[in-house]
C-alpha positions in Angstrom: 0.0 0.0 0.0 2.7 2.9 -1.1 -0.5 5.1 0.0 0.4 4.7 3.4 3.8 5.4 2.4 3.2 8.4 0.8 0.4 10.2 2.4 0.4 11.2 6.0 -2.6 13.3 6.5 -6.0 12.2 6.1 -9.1 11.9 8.2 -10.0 10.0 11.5 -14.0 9.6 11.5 -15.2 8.6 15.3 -19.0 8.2 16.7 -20.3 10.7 18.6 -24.2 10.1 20.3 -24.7 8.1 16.7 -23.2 10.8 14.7 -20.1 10.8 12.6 -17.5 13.3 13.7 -14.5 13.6 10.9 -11.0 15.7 12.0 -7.8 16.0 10.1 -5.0 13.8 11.4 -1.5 13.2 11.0 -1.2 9.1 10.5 2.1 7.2 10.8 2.1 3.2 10.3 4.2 0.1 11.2 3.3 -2.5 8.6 -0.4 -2.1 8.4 -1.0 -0.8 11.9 -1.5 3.0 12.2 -0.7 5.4 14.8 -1.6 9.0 15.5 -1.3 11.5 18.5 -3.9 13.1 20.5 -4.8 15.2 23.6 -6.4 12.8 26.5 -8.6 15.9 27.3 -11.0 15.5 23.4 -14.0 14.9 22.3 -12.2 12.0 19.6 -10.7 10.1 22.6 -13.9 10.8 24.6 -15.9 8.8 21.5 -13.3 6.2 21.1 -14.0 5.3 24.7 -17.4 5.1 24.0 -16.7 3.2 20.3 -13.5 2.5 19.5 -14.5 2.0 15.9 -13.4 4.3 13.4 -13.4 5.3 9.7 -9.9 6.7 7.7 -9.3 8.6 4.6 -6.1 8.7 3.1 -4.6 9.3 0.1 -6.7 12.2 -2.4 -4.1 14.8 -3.4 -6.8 16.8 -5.0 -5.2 16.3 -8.8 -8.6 15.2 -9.6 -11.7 12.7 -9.4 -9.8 10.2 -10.3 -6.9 10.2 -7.7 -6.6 6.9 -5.9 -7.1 6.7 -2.1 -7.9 4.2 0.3 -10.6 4.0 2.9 -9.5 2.3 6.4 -12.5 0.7 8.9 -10.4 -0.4 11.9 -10.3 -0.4 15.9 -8.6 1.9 17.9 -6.8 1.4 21.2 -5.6 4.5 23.2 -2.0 3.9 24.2 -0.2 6.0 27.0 3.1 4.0 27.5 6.2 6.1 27.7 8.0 3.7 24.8 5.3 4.1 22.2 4.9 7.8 23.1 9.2 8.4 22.8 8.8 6.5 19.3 6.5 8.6 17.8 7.3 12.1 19.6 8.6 14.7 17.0 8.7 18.3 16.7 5.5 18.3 14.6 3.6 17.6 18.4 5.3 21.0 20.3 2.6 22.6 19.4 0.1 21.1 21.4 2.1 19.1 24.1 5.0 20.3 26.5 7.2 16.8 25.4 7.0 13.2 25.1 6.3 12.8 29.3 3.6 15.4 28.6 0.3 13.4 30.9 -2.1 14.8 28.2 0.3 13.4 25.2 -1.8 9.8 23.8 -1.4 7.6 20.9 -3.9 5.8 19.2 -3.6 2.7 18.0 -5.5 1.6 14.7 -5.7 -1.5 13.7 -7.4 -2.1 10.6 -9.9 -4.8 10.0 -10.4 -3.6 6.3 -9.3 -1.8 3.0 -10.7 -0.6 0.1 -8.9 1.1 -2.2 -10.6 3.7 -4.7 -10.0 4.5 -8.3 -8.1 1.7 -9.1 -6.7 1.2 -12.9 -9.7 -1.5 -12.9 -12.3 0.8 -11.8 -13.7 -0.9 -9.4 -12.8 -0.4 -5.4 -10.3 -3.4 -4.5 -11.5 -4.5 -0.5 -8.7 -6.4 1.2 -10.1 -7.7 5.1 -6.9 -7.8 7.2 -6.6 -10.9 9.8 -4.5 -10.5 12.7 -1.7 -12.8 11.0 -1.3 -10.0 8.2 -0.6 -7.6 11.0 2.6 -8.9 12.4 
């Protein structure tokens, strides 16, 4: 998936008294497992304790219709242990937390349970489910 290599924004849909709620995020990923930072104190980590089911967009560049992107449904765990928080602390996060030790400083965890990747050269959207054994 050279998407997830390539693209690093994209959107983080969450559930919110049945509603969807879409923000921008930054995603980075390990394999197929994506990560993003978050302040303990919001609403998204407020509805992931609630749901931890969520919806991802990543990959339109806004060249056109036709630019290929992939849609993520997965499962989010919120993660506050110092090593995952030290591996994915960069500068990017100074503006919203004191440091890597910062309490408020979270990661999410998504793992996906499914792909599907739009505007493929066949046309049709390609849907890959992902079992655990594809994660490791």
């Amino acid at each position: 998936m050279s998407i997830l290599d390539s693209q690093k924004t994209g959107t983080l849909a969450t559930v919110r008294n049945g509603k969807p709620y879409s923000r921008y995020m930054d995603f980075y990923h390990e394999g197929l497992t994506l990560y993003c930072a978050s302040n303990r104190d919001t609403h998204k980590v407020g509805d992931l304790e609630e749901n931890p089911y969520v919806h991802i967009l990543l990959g339109y560049q806004g060249k056109g219709l036709k630019d290929s992107f992939v849609e993520i449904e997965g499962k989010v765990i919120i993660h506050d242990s110092e090593e995952m928080k030290q591996k994915l602390w960069n500068s990017d996060f100074e503006g919203w937390f004191k440091g890597p030790d910062d309490p408020d400083y979270v990661i999410l965890k998504i793992t996906p349970e499914q792909f599907r990747l739009m505007n493929t050269e066949s046309g049709k959207p390609e849907v890959y489910s992902v079992e655990d054994s594809d994660l490791e």
